[in-house]
N, C-alpha and C positions, 0 to 999 in steps of 0.2 A: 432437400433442405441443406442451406449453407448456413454453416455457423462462422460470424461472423466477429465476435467476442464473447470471452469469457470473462467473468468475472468471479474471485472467491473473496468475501469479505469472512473478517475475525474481528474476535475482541478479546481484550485480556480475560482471567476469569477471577477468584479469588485471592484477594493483596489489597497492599495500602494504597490510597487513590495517585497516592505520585507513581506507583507503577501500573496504573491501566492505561489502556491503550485502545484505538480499533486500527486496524490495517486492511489492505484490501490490496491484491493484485489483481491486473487486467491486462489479459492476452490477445492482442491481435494479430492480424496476418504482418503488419510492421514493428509490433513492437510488444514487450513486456514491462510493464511499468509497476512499481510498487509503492504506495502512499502509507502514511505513518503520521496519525496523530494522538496524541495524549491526549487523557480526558480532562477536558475543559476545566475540573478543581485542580487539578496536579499543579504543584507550583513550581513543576523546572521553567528555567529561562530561554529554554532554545527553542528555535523559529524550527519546523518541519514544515520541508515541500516534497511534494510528488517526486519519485524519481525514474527514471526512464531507464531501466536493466539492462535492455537487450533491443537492437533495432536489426531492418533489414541489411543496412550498411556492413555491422558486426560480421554475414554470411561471406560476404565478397572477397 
C-alpha cells in the first residue's frame, strides 16, 4: 500500500469567536501545503488562502 497524501486537520479549542480557527495540512509526494481559516462569526477583515510550504522544486 502507497500512501499517497496525508492530511491532519485542527480547530482552535476554547476562546472568543475572533480567535477560532480550523486549519489543515496536506502532504504529498510534491508538496506541503497549509490552509487557515477563521470561523465564519470572527469579524477580522483579512482574506486567508491556502498556502503551498514546501514543493519538490525547494529539494533541487
Amino acid at each position: 500500500m502507497d500512501i499517497i497524501k496525508i492530511t491532519i486537520k485542527g480547530a482552535s479549542g476554547y476562546g472568543p469567536v475572533d480567535e477560532a480557527y480550523e486549519d489543515k495540512d496536506v502532504l504529498t509526494e510534491n508538496a506541503i501545503t497549509y490552509e487557515y481559516k477563521p470561523h465564519a462569526m470572527a469579524q477580522s477583515e483579512t482574506e486567508y488562502t491556502p498556502a503551498v510550504l514546501l514543493t519538490e522544486d525547494d529539494y533541487d
